[in-house]
C-alpha positions as CSV (number, residue, x, y, z in Angstrom):
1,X,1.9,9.9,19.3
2,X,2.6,6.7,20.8
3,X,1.0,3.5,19.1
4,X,2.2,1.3,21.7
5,X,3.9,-1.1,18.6
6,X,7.6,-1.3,20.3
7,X,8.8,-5.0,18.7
8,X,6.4,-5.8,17.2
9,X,7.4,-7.5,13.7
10,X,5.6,-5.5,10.3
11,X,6.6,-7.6,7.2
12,X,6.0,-5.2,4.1
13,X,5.7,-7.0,0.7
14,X,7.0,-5.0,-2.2
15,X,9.1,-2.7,0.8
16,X,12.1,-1.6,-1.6
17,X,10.7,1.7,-2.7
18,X,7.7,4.1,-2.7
19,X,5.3,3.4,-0.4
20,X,6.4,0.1,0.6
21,X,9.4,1.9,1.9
22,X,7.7,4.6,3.5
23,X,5.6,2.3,5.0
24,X,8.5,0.4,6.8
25,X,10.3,3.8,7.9
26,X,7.1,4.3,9.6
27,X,6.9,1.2,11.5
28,X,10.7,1.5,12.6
29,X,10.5,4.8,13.9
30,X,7.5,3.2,16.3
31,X,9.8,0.6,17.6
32,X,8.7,-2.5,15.4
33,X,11.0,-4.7,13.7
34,X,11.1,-5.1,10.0
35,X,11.1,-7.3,7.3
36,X,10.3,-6.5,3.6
37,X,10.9,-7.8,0.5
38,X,10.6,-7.1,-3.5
39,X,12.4,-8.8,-6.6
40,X,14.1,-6.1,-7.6
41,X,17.9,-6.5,-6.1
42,X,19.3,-3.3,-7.1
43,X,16.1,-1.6,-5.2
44,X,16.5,-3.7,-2.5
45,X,20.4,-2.5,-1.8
46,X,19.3,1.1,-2.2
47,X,16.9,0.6,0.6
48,X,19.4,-1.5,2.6
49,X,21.7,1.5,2.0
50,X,19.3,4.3,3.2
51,X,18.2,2.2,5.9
52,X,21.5,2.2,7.3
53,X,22.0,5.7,6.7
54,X,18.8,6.5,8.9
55,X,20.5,4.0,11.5
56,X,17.9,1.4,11.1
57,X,20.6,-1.8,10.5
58,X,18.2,-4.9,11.8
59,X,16.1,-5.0,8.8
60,X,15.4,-8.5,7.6
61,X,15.5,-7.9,3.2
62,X,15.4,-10.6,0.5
63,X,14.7,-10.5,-2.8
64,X,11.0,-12.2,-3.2
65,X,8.8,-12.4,-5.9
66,X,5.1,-11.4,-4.5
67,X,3.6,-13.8,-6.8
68,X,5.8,-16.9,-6.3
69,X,3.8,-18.7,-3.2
70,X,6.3,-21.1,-2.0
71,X,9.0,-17.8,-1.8
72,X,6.7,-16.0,0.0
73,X,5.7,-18.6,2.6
74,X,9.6,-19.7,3.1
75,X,9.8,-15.9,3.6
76,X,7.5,-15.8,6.0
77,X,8.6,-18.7,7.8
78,X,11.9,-17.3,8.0
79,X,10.8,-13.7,9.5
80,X,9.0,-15.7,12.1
81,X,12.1,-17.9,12.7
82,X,13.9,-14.6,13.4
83,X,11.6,-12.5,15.1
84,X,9.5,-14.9,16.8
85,X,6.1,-13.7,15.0
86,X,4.4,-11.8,12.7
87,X,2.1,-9.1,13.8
88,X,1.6,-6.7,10.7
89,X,1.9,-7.8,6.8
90,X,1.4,-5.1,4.2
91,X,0.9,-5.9,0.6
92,X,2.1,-2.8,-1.3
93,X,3.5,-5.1,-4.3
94,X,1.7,-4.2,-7.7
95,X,2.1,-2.4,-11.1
96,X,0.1,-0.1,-13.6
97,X,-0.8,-0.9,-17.1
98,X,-1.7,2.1,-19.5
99,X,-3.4,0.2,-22.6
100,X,-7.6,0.0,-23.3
101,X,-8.9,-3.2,-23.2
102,X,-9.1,-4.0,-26.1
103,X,-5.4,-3.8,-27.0
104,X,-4.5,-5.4,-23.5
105,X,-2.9,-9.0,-24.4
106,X,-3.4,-12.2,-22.3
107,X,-0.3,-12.6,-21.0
108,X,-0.8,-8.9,-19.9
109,X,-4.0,-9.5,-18.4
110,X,-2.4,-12.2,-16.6
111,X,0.2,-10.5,-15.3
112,X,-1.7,-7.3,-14.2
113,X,-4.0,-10.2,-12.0
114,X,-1.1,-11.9,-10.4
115,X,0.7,-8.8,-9.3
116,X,-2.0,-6.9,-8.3
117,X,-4.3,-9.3,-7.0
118,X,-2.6,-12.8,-6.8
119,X,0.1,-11.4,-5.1
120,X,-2.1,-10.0,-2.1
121,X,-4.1,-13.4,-1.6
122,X,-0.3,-15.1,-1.5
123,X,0.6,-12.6,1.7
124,X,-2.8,-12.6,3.3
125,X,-2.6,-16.7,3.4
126,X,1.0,-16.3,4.7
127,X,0.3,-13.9,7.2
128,X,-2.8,-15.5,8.7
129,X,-0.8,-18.7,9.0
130,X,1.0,-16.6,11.9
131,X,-1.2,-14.4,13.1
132,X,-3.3,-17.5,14.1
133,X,-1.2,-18.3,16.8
134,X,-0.9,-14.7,18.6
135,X,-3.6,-14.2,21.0
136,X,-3.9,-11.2,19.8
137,X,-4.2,-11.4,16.6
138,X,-2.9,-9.0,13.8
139,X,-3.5,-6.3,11.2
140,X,-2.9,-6.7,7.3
141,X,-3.0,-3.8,4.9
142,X,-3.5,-4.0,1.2
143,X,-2.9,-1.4,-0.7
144,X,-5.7,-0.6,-3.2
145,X,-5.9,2.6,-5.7
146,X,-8.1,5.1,-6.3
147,X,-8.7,3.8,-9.4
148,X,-11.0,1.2,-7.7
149,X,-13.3,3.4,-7.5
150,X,-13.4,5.5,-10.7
151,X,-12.6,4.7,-14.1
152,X,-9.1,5.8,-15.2
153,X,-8.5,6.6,-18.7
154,X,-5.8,4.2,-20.4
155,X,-5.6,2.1,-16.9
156,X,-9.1,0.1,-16.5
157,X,-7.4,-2.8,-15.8
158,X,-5.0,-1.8,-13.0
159,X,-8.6,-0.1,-11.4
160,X,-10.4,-3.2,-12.1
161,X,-7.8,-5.5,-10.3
162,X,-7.5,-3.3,-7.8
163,X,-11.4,-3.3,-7.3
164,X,-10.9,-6.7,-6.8
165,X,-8.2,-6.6,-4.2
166,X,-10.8,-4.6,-2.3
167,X,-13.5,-7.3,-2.3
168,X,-10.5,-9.7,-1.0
169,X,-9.8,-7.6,1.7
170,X,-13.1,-7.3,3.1
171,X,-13.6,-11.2,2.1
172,X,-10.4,-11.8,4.4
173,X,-11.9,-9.6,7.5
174,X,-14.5,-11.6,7.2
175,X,-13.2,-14.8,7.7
176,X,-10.1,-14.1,9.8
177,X,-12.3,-11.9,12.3
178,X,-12.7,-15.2,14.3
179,X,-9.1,-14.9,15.2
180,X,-8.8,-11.6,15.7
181,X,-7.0,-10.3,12.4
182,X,-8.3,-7.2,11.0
183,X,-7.9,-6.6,7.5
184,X,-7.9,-3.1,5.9
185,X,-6.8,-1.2,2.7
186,X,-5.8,1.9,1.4
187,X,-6.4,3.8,-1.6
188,X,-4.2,6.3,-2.3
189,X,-4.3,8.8,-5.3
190,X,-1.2,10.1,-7.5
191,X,1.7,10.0,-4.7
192,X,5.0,11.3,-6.4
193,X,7.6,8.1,-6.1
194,X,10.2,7.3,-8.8
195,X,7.6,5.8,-10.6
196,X,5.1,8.6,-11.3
197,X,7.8,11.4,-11.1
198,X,7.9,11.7,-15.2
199,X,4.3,11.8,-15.9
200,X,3.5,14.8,-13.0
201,X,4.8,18.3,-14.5
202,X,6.6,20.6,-13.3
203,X,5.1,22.5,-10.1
204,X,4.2,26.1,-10.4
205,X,3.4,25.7,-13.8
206,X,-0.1,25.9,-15.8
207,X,-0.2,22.2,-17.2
208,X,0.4,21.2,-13.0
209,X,-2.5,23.3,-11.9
210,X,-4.7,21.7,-14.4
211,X,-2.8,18.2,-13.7
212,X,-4.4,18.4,-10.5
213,X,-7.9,20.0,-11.2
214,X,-10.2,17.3,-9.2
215,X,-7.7,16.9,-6.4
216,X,-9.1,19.0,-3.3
217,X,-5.6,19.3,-2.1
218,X,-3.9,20.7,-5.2
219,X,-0.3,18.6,-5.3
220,X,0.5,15.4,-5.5
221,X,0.9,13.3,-2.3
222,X,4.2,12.2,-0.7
223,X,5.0,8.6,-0.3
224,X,4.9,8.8,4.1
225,X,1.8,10.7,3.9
226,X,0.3,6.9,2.6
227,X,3.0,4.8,4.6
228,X,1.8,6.4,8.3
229,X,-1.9,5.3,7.5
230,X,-0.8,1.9,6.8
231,X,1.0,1.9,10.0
232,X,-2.1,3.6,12.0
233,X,-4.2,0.7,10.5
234,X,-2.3,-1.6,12.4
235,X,-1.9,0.0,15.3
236,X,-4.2,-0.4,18.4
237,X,-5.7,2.7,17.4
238,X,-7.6,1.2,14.6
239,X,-8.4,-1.5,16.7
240,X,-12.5,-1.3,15.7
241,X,-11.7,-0.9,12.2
242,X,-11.7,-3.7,9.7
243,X,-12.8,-4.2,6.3
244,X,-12.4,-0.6,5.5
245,X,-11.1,1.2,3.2
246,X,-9.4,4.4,3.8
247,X,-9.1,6.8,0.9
248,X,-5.9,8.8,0.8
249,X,-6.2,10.9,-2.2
250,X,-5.8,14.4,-1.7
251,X,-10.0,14.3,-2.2
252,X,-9.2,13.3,-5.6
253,X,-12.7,11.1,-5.6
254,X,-14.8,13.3,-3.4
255,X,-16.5,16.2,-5.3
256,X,-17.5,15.1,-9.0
257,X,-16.8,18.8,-9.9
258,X,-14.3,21.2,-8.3
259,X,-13.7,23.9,-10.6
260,X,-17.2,25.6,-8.9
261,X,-15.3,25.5,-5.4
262,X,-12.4,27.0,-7.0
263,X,-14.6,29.8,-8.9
264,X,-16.9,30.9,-5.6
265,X,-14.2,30.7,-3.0
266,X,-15.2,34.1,-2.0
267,X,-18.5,33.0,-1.0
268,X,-18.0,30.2,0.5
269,X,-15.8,32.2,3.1
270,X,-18.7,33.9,4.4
C-alpha cells in the first residue's frame, strides 16, 4: 500500500529501540526521511548499526533527553535545518514503574510525570512550532498504554500518566486543528521488546497460556505490529482522524471475561 509519504520528514522521540524503532523502519520503508532521538548512546549506535545494515544510512540520530526542552527544540530546529520541515513527530519516549502508591517516592512520581507526560507536551510544542508553517499541516502520535484505560496491578502510576497523556492529546487536536495538525495516540498492550522480554514466559508453555488469558489474540504483540499504526496515523489515510485513540492490544481490553469464549468455542461456530 502506498501512503503517498515519499520525503516527507517523521522525527521519532525515544527512536533507539522497541517501538520507537519500529516505528521509524516503518516510515523509511514509505520513502520519508528520519530523525530520532533517545538518551541512551549505546542504543542509539545499535540502531545506527542496524539501520545501516537494512541500507537506511541518511538517518539524522542524537542523543536527546525527551524531557530536557531546550535539547529537544535545538533538536528540532536542527532536523528542520536539514530536512527543510517537519511533517510527522512521534512521542514514544516513556518508562514503567512497578510500585503501589503508597510506596511510590516523590522523586519517583516526578520522574514517572516527566517521562511519560512532560516529555510528550515538550515534542508536541516542538513539533507544532514547524508544522505551523506547512500548508498542510502535520500528524503527531503519542504513544499511550493500555494501562490508561484499566487499572494495572503494581503499575497505577505509569496507567495514570499515561491517562493523562491521552487527555493531552486530544487537548492538542483541539487546539492545533486550526492549522491543520492532527493529533492521535496509540495504546498498545504487552509488545515483546528488550524490555518486557524477561517478565513474558516461555511460549508453549502453561504459565504463557494463562499469561495471556484476557488477550483475544493469545501472544504477545511484535514491536512493527505497533510501529505501522503509528505510521498509518500519519499518513493521508487517516486524514479524518484526530483526537483518537487507537487501541492495539491484541483485544486485551475488549471482553471483561474471555475464558467463556474460550470454553463455548464450539457453539459459537455454529
Amino acid at each position: 500500500m502506498d501512503l503517498h509519504m515519499k520525503d516527507k520528514v517523521a522525527v521519532v522521540a525515544g527512536g533507539s529501540t522497541g517501538i520507537g524503532f519500529a516505528a521509524a523502519v516503518c516510515f523509511l520503508e514509505e520513502g520519508c526521511r528520519v530523525a530520532l532521538f533517545s538518551r541512551n548512546t549505546r542504543k542509539l549506535m545499535e540502531a545506527e548499526a542496524a539501520l545501516e545494515g537494512m541500507g537506511y544510512t541518511d538517518v539524522m540520530m542524537e542523543s536527546v533527553d525527551a524531557t530536557d526542552e531546550n535539547a529537544v527544540n535545538e533538536f528540532a530546529r536542527c532536523a528542520a535545518e536539514r530536512f527543510g520541515t517537519i511533517d510527522y513527530w512521534v512521542n514514544v519516549a516513556g518508562g514503567s514503574l512497578r510500585k503501589p502508591l503508597n510506596k511510590v517516592t516523590m522523586e519517583e512520581f516526578d520522574g514517572a510525570v516527566a517521562v511519560n507526560f512532560k516529555s510528550a507536551f515538550i515534542g508536541c510544542n516542538a513539533a507544532a512550532q514547524y508544522m505551523k508553517r506547512n500548508e498542510r499541516g502535520g500528524a503527531i502520535v503519542n504513544v499511550s498504554s493500555m494501562a490508561a484505560h484499566r487499572v494495572a496491578a503494581g503499575r497505577t502510576l505509569y496507567g495514570c500518566t499515561k491517562a493523562a497523556l491521552e487527555k493531552l492529546t486530544t487537548a492538542f487536536a483541539a487546539e492545533l486543528s486550526p492549522f491543520h495538525i492532527r493529533v492521535n495516540s496509540v495504546s498498545p498492550g504487552l509488545v515483546l521488546t528488550e524490555l518486557s522480554r524477561p517478565v513474558v514466559p516461555e511460549e508453549g508453555t502453561e504459565d504463557f497460556q494463562n499469561f495471556f488469558t484476557e488477550y483475544l489474540i493469545k501472544r504477545p504483540g511484535d514491536a512493527r505490529e505497533v510501529g505501522a499504526p503509528i505510521v498509518l496515523l500519519c499518513s493521508d489515510a487517516f486524514g479524518f482522524t484526530t483526537a483518537a485513540d487507537i487501541r492495539v492490544d491484541g483485544g486485551a481490553d475488549a471482553v471483561y471475561e474471555t475464558r467463556w469464549i474460550e470454553e463455548n468455542v464450539e457453539l459459537l461456530r455454529e
